[in-house]
N, C-alpha and C positions, 0 to 999 in steps of 0.2 A: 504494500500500500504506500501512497504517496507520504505516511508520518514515518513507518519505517524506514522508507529510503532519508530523511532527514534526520535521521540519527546515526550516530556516530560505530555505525557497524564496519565490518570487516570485509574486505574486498571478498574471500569466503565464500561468507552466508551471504552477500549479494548475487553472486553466480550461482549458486544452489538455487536461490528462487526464480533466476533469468532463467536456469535452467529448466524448472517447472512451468515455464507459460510457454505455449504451443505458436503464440502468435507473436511470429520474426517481425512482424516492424513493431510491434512491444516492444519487443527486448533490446529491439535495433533502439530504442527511442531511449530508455532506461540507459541503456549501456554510454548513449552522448550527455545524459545528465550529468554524468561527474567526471573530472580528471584524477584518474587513479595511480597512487604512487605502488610499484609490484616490488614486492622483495627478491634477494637475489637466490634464494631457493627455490623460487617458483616464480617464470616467465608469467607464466599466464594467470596465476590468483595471488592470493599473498599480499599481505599492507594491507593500509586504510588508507578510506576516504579522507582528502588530506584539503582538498577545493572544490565548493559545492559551486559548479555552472549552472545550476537550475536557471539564471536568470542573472540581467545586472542591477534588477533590483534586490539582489541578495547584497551586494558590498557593501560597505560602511566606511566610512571617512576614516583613516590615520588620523596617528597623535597630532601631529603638525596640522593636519586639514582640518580638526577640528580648534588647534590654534587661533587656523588664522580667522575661521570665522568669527570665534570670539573677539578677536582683536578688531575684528570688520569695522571699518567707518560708516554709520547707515543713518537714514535720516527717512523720511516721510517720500516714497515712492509715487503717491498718489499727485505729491502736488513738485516731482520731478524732484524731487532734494535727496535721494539717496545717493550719496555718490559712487557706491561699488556697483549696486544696478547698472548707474546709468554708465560706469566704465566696461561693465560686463557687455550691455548690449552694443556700443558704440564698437567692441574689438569685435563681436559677431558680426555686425554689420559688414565690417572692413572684411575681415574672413570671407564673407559669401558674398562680395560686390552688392550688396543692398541698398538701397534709401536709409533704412532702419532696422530694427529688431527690438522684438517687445521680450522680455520674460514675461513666461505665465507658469504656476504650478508643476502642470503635466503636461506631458509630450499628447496624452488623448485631446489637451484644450485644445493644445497650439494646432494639433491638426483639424478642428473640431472650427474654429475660427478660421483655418487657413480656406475649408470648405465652404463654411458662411460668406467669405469675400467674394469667394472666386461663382457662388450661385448667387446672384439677385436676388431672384424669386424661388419661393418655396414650389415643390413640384418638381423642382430641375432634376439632372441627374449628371453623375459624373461616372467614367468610366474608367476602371481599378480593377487590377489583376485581382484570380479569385483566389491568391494564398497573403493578400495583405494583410497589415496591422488593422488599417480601419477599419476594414470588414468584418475581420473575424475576430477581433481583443477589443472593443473600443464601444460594447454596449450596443450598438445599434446608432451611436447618438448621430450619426449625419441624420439618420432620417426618421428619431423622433424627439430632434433640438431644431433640428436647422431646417427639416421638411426636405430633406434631399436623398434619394435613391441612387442605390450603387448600381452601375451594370458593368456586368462581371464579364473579363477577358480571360483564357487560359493563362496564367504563367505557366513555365518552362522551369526546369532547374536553376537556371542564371539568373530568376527573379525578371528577366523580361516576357515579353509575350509580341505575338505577331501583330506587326503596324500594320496587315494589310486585316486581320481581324477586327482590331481597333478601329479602322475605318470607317467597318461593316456595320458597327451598331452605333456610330453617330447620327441622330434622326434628322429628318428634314421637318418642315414648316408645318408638319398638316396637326392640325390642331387638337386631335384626338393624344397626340404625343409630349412625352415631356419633353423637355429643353438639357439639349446634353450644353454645359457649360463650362465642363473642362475633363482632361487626362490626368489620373493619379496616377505615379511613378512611387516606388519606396526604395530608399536605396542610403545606407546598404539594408538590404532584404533579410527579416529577420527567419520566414521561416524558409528560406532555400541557400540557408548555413550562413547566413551573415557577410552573404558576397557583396562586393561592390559591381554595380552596374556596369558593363562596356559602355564608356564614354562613346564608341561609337553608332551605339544604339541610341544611345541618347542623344546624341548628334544629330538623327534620323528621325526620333522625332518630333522634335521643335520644329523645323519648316514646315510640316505636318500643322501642328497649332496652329503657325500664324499666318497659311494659306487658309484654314477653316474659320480664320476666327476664334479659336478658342485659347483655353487660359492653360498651362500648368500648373500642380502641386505638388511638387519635389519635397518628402520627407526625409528626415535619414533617423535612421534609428539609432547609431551611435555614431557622433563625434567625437568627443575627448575620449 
C-alpha cells in the first residue's frame, strides 16, 4: 500500500511485495518511486530506501534555505512593497524574456490564470495533450473556475503530440461550437519522465499559433 511504501523499509521486503503483484506496469510504477541505495552483497536487493522520488513536493528546504528566508527583507506584497517578491519576479521575468511575472501560491493557480487570460469567454476550449498536469492533477479547475474545456491530443513519449492532429480539432465559426483559444504545451512533461521538449517541435508550432490566431500556454513543471 501507498503508507507502507512510505516507510522506512528495506529494499527486501519491497521486492517480495513487487514480486506479488501480477501487474508489470504496477511494479514498473512502484519500482521508479524510489532511488534505491543496493549493498554490495546483493546487486539486485539489499539497502534501504535512502531518497523518497514520490514527488518534488516531498523536499524540504536546508538549514541555510530556511536561513535565508528568515533573514528575508519582506514588506506588504499587495501594495508592491515586498522587496524579495518583487526581486524574485523581476529575475523570472529577465529568465523567460517577459513583460513581467507574478508569484502566486501554486503552480495549479499560475496555470489556472494562465488559462483565464488566454480564454475571454467562458465556453472556450483549449487544446492539451491527454497525459498533462492540467488535465489530469489540477481538479478539473479550467472548466469548473474558469468555464473552459480541454480537448485532448494524443501525447507521445516525448510529451509532444502530432501538429497535424492538433490542427484537426481546432473549430471553425459555426456557432453550435466552442471557441478553441489557444494550444497547451507542458514542458518539461511531468508524466513522460520529466523530458524537456524538442525545441524543435516547438519551433513548429508557434507559426502554427500565429497563422491561426491563436495564443500559447507554455508550463514547465520544474525550473530550479
Amino acid at each position: 500500500t501507498r503508507e507502507s511504501l512510505k516507510s522506512s523499509c528495506t529494499y527486501d521486503s519491497l521486492c517480495k511485495m513487487l514480486k506479488s503483484l501480477k501487474k508489470l506496469n504496477l511494479c514498473f510504477r512502484l519500482n521508479r518511486t524510489f532511488c534505491l541505495k543496493t549493498s554490495g552483497e546483493d546487486e539486485s536487493f539489499g539497502g534501504k530506501i535512502i531518497i523518497d522520488l514520490r514527488s518534488d513536493t516531498i523536499t524540504k528546504p536546508s538549514a541555510k534555505m530556511r536561513e535565508s528566508i528568515m533573514k528575508a527583507e519582506v514588506g506588504d506584497d499587495v501594495l508592491m512593497e515586498d522587496p524579495t517578491v518583487k526581486k524574485l519576479e523581476e529575475m523570472t521575468s529577465l529568465m523567460f524574456d517577459k513583460e513581467a511575472a507574478l508569484l502566486v501560491p501554486t503552480g495549479t493557480m499560475g496555470n489556472l490564470i494562465a488559462v483565464m487570460s488566454h480564454s475571454k469567454l467562458r465556453g472556450s476550449e483549449i487544446i492539451m495533450g491527454d497525459r498533462c498536469h492540467i488535465f489530469k492533477y489540477e481538479q478539473g479547475g479550467i472548466s469548473q473556475i474558469a468555464g473552459v474545456m480541454p480537448n485532448l491530443v494524443s501525447n507521445d513519449d516525448q510529451g509532444t503530440f502530432s501538429i497535424e492532429e492538433c490542427l484537426s480539432r481546432i473549430r471553425d465559426d459555426n456557432i453550435h461550437y466552442p471557441i478553441t483559444s489557444a494550444i497547451c504545451i507542458e514542458n518539461t512533461h511531468n508524466l513522460c519522465g520529466g523530458k524537456v521538449l524538442p525545441q524543435n517541435w516547438i519551433d513548429d508550432v508557434r507559426p502554427t499559433l500565429g497563422y491561426l490566431g491563436l495564443s500559447s500556454h507554455k508550463y514547465h513543471e520544474v525550473v530550479f
